[in-house]
N, C-alpha and C positions, 0 to 999 in steps of 0.2 A: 444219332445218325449212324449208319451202317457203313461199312468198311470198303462200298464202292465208292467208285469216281462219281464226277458229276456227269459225265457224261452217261455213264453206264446208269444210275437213276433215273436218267430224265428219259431214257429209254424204255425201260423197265415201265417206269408211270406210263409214258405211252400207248404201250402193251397195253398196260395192265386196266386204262382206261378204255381201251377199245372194247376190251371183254369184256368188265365192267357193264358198259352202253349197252349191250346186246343184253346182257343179263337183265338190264335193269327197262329192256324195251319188251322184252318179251312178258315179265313178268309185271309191266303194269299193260299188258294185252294191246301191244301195238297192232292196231287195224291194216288190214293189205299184207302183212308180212308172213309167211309160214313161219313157226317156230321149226327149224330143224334141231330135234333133240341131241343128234352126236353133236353138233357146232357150242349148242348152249352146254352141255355136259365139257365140251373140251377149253370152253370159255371158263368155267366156273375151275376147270384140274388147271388153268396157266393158271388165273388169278391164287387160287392158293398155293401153287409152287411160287409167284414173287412173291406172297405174304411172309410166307412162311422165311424166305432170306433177307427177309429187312422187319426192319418197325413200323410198318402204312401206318402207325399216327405222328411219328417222327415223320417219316418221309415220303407221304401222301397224305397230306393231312387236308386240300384240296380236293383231292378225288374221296376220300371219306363224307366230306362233306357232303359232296353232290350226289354220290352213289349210294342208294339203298343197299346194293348187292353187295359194294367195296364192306360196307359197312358190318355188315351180313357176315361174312368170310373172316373179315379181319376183326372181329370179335370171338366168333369159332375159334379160329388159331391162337388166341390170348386166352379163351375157355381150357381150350387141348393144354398151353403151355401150363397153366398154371396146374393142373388135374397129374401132368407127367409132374411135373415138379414136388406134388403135392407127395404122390411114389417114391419117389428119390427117398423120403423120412420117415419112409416105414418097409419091412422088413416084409 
């Protein structure tokens, strides 16, 4: 668990579910809807700024589940973290 409150998580998810939804509407080609690219592009930079401050499998482990994109992102950032980390042991 990460070092917010519960309120400030369940917030955060909210967020980060919204984005999520859009991300995850456009790219199974929601019928009737224009994709606007700034929206989805700005969808996809919140979702990886709350990844990136918490655990989403600790603490969205519900929106992981349902979100293709959640899923998407918050594997990315566990790629990145492990590849920085990997730097840290070599010179």
């Amino acid at each position: 668990m990460s070092d917010f409150d519960k309120i400030t998580l369940q917030a955060m998810e909210a967020t980060a579910a919204a984005s999520a939804a859009y991300l995850d509407a456009c790219d199974s080609g929601a019928e009737g809807d224009r994709l606007d690219p700034e929206y989805y592009r700005a969808c996809g930079d919140l979702l990886l700024k709350i990844f990136a401050l918490v655990d989403p499998e600790q603490d969205f482990p519900d929106l992981l589940r349902r979100s293709p994109a959640a899923r998407e992102i918050a594997d990315s950032i566990q790629l990145r973290r492990r590849i920085e980390a990997g730097k840290l042991g070599y010179p």
